[in-house]
C-alpha positions in Angstrom: -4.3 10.3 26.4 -1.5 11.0 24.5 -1.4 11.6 20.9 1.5 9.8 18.7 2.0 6.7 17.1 2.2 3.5 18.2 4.0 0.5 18.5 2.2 -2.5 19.1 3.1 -6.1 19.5 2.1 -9.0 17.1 2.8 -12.6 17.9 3.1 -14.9 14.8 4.0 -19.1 14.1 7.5 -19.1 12.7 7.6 -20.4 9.1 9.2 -23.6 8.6 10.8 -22.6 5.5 14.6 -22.9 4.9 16.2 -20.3 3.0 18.8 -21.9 0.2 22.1 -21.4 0.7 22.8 -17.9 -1.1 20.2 -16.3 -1.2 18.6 -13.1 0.9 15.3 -13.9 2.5 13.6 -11.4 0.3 15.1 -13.0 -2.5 13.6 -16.3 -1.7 10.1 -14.6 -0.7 9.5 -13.5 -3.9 10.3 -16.9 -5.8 8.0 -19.3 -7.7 8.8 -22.0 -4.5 7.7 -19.8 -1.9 4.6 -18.7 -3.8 3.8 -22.2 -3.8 4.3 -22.6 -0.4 1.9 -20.0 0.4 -1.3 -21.0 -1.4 -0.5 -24.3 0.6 -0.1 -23.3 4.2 -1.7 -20.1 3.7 -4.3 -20.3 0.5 -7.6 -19.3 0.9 -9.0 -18.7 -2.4 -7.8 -18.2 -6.2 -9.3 -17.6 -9.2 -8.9 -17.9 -12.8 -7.4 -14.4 -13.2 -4.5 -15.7 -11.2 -5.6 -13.6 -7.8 -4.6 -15.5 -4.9 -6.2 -14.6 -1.2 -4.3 -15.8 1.5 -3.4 -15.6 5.2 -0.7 -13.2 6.2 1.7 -15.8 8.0 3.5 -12.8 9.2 1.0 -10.5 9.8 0.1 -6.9 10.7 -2.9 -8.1 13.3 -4.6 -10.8 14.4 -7.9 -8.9 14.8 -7.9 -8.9 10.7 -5.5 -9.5 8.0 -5.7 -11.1 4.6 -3.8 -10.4 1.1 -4.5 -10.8 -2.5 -1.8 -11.2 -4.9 -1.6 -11.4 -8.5 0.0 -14.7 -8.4 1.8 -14.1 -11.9 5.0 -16.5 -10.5 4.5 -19.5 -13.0 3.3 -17.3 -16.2 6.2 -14.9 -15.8 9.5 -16.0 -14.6 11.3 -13.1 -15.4 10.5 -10.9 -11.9 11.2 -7.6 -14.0 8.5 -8.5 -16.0 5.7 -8.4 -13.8 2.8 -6.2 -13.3 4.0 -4.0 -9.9 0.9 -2.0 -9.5 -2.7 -1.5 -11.0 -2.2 0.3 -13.9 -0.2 -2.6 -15.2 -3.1 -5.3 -15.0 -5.2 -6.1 -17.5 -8.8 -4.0 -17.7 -10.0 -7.8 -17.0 -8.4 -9.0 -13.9 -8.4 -5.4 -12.6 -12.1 -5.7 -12.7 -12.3 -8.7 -10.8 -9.5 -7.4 -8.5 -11.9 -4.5 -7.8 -15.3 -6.7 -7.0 -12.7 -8.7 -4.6 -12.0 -5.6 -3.0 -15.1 -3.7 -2.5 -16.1 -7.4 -0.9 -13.8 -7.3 1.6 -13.8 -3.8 2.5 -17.5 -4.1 2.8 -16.9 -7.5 5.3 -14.5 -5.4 7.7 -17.6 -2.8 7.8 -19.9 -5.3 8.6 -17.7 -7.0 11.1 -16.1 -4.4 12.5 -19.0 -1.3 12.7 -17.4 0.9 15.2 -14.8 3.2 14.4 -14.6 3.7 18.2 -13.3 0.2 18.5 -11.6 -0.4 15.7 -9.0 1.0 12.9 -9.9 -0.1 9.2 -7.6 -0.3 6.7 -6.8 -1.5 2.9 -4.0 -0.1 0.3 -1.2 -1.2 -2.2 2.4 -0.3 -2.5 4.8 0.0 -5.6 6.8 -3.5 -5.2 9.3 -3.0 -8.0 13.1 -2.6 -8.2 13.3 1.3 -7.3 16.2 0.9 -4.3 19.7 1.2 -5.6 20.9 -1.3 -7.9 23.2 -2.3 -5.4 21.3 -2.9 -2.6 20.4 -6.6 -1.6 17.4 -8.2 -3.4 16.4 -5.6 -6.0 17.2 -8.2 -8.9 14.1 -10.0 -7.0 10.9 -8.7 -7.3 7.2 -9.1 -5.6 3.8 -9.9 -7.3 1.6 -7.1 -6.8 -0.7 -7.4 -3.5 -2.5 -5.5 -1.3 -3.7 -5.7 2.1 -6.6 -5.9 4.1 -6.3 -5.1 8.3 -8.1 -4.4 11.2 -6.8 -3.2 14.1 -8.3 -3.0 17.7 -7.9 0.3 18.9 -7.9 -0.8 22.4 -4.9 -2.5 21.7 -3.5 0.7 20.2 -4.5 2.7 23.3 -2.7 0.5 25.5 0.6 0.3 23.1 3.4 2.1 24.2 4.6 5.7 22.0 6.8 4.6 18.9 9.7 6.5 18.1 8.5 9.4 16.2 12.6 9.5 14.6 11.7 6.3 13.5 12.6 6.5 9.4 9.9 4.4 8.3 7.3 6.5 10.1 5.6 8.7 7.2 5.6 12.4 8.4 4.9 14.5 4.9 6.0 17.4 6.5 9.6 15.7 7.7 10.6 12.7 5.2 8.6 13.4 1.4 10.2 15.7 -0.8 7.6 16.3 -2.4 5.4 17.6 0.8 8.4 19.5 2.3 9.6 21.2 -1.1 6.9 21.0 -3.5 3.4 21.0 -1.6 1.5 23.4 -3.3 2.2 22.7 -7.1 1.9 18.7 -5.6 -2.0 19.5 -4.4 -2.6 22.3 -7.0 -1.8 19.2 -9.6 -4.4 17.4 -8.1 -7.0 19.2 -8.2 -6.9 19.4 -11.8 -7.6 15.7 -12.2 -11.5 14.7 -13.6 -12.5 13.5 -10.0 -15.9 12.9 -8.6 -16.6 10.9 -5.7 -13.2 11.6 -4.5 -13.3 15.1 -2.5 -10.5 17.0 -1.0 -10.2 16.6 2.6 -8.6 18.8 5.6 -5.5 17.3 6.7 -7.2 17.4 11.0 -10.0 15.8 9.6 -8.5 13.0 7.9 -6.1 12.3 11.2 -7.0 8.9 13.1 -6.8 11.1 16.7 -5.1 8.5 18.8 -2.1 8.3 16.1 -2.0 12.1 14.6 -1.5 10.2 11.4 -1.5 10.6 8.4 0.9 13.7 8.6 1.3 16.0 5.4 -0.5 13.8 2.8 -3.0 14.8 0.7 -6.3 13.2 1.5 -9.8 13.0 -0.4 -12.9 11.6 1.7 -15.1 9.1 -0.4 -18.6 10.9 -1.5 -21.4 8.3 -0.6 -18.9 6.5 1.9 -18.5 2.7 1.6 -22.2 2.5 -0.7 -19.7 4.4 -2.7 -16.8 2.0 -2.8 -19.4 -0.4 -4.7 -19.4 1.8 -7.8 -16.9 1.4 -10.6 -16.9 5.4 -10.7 -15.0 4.8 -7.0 -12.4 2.5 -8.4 -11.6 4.9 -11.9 -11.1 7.5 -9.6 -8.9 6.0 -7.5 -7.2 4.6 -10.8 -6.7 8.1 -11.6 -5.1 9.3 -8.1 -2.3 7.3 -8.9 -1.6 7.7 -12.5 -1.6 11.3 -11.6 0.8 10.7 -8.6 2.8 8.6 -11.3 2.7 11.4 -13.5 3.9 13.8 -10.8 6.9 11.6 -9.9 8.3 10.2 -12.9 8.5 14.1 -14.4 9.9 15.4 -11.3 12.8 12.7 -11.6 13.1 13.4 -15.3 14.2 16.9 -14.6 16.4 15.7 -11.8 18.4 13.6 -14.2 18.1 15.5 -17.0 17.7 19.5 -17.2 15.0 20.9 -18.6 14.1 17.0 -19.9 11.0 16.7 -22.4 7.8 15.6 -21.3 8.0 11.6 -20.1 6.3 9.1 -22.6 3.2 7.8 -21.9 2.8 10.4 -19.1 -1.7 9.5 -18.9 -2.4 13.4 -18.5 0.2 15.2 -21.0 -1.8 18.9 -20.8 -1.7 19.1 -16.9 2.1 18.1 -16.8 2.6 20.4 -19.6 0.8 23.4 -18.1 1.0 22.5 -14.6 4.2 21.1 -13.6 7.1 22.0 -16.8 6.4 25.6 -16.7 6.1 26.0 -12.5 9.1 27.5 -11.2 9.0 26.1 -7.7 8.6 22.7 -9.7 11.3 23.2 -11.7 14.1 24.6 -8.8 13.3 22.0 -6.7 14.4 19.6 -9.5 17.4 21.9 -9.7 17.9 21.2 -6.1 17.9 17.8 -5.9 20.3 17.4 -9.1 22.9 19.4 -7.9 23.2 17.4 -4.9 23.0 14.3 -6.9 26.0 15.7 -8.1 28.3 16.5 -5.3 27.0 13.8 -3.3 27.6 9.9 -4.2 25.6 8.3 -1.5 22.4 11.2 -1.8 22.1 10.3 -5.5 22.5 6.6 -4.6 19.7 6.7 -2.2 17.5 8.1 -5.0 14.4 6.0 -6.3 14.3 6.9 -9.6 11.3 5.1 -10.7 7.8 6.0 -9.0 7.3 4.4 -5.8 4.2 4.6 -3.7 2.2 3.7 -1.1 -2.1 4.1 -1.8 -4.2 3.6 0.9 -8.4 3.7 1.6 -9.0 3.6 5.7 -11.8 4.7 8.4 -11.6 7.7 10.2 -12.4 8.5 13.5 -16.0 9.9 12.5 -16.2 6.6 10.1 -15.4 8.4 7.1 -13.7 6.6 4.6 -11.2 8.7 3.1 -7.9 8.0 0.4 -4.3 9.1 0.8 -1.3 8.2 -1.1 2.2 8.8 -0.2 5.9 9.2 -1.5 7.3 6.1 -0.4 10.9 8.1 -0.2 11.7 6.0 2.6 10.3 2.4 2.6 7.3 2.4 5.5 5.3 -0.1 6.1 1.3 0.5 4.6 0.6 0.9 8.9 3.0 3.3 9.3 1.1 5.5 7.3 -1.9 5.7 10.0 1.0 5.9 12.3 1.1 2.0 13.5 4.2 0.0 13.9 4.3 -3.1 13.9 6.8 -5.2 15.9 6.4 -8.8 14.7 7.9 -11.1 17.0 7.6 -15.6 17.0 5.4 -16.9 19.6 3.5 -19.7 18.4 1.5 -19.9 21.6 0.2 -16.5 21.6 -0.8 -16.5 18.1 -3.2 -19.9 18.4 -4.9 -18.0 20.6 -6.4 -15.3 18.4 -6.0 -17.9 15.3 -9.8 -19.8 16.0 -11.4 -16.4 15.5 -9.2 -14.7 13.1 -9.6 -17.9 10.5 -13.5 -17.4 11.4 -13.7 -14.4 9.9 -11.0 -15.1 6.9 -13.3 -18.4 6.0 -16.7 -16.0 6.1 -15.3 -13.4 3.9 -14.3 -16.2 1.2 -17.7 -17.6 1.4 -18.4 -14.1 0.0 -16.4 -14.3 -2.4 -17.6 -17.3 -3.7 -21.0 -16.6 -3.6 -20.1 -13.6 -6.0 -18.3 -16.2 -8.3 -14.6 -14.6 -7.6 -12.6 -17.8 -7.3 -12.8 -21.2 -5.4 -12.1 -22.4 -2.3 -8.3 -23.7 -1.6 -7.9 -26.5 1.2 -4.6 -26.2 4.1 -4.0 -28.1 6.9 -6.0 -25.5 8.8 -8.8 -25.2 6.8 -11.2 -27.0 4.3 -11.7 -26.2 0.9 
């Protein structure tokens, strides 16, 4: 069988929701109206800490696929203002966040033992305004959320080959700057980072085989496996992956825009940048790079995203290792695209009622969980009790 990755097909009810007059549709998705719309028809549980699960109305699968999201619509109006990725929550929510988590990675486990049969997968992106001022909703901006999916990999055997020029495909090697320029201060940085549980892993041996993906990202395999995803040394650790990828990135585009710029504020590990990253040549030229074409070319330094932005992901590997990457998100790919799935959502309302029964089965079992372990209550729809 053919390696590469692949496109499948996902059939989803069209949303009855009319867009006012304008606005973009992303605009609209990420306002205080739509939010309510969505713990309505799509609410499964919330909490006190404003964490919202829900079902994906346009999902990824209908194998598996649920959201949380840090609901902060009503409490902050202004979109800028909101928290865009962990290390803005407070330790408090983050806590509970992290409990809700390990919960339902350990229910996709449970449900879905085989990583023969099926491709696991949970991670978080940067949602704030880093696309050019000028492009169309960037005044908007989303609540933090992350995702929980489950593929079948049958379903993936018997997709058809994406497009491997696709732009939103992830390829390290091809698309991230960092990867094609700056791998080995990128994974030498890394490595001087206080972590644990988190071990360094082979790029072969982190590849789902059917895919070839991830591509050129630097992957660490989780010590102790999922028994390990239950400790809150797992979830520091994994704190600490992206403030050092944060660090990385907002001093690389420091020296872009400004030559030989000091070290950022409230960079979280000031020695390594110091000694690691402001006095590495190959750091330092690449920067040089980049800036000189900023300079000559209007749309290259347009397309720039100045401010970090990031994709972090936890999945299952072929040999049921549970592993971490995070990527560069230089070029906007969907959280699938980094396992190399794309996903080609299309409206058919009969097709998806008949994977919704067991889908919601699941959905209503893992908030049950949830629950039980006193993470939020129970919100009612027209598809499901509360």
């Amino acid at each position: 069988m053919s390696t590469g990755p692949r496109e499948i097909i996902t059939p989803f009810r069209p949303i009855p929701l009319d867009v006012p007059e304008g606005m973009k549709p992303n605009e609209f998705f990420n306002s205080t109206e739509n939010l309510a719309d969505l713990v309505h028809n799509n609410g499964l549980l919330q909490n006190p800490e404003n964490l919202l699960l829900y079902r994906k109305a346009l999902g990824h699968s209908n194998v598996f696929d649920t959201s949380i999201i840090y609901n902060t619509s009503k409490s902050i109006l202004d979109p800028l203002g909101r928290p865009v990725r962990r290390t803005q929550v407070p330790d408090m929510v983050r806590n509970v966040w992290n409990r809700m988590n390990q919960i339902l990675i350990d229910y996709m486990q449970t449900s879905f033992p085989d990583p023969e049969s099926h491709l696991i997968l949970c991670g978080e992106a940067s949602l704030d305004a880093t696309w050019p001022l000028t492009s169309p909703g960037v005044p908007s901006i989303r609540m933090l959320h992350n995702h929980f999916i489950v593929f079948d990999k049958q379903q993936l055997r018997q997709a058809k080959l994406a497009d491997e020029d696709n732009p939103n495909l992830t390829d390290g090697g091809q698309h991230s700057l960092f990867q094609s320029y700056m791998r080995q201060v990128y994974r030498a940085f890394f490595t001087t980072l206080d972590l644990e549980i988190l071990q360094p892993m082979a790029g072969s041996a982190s590849q789902i085989k059917l895919t070839g993906y991830p591509q050129g990202l630097p992957c660490w395999e989780i010590s102790g496996g999922i028994e390990a995803i239950k400790e809150v040394r797992f979830w520091e650790e994994y704190d600490i992956l992206l403030k050092g990828f944060i660090d990385f990135y907002r001093t690389f585009f420091s020296q872009v825009s400004t030559r030989n710029a000091p070290i950022p504020d409230n960079v979280y590990f000031p020695q390594q940048v110091t000694d690691k990253l402001l006095f590495n040549n190959e750091f330092l030229s690449t920067a040089k790079i980049v800036r000189d074409q900023c300079i000559k070319n209007a749309k290259y330094a347009n397309s720039i995203r100045w401010q970090p932005a990031f994709k972090q992901l936890i999945y299952r590997n072929d040999a049921g290792k549970w592993i971490v990457t995070i990527s560069q998100n230089s070029i906007g790919n969907a959280i699938t695209e980094l396992l190399g799935v794309v996903v080609k959502r299309e409206p058919d309302a009969a097709a998806y009622e008949q994977t919704e029964p067991q889908l919601i089965e699941h959905l209503l079992e893992v908030r049950q969980q949830l629950i039980d372990a006193d993470l939020g209550e129970a919100i009612a729809t027209d598809y499901w009790t509360g």
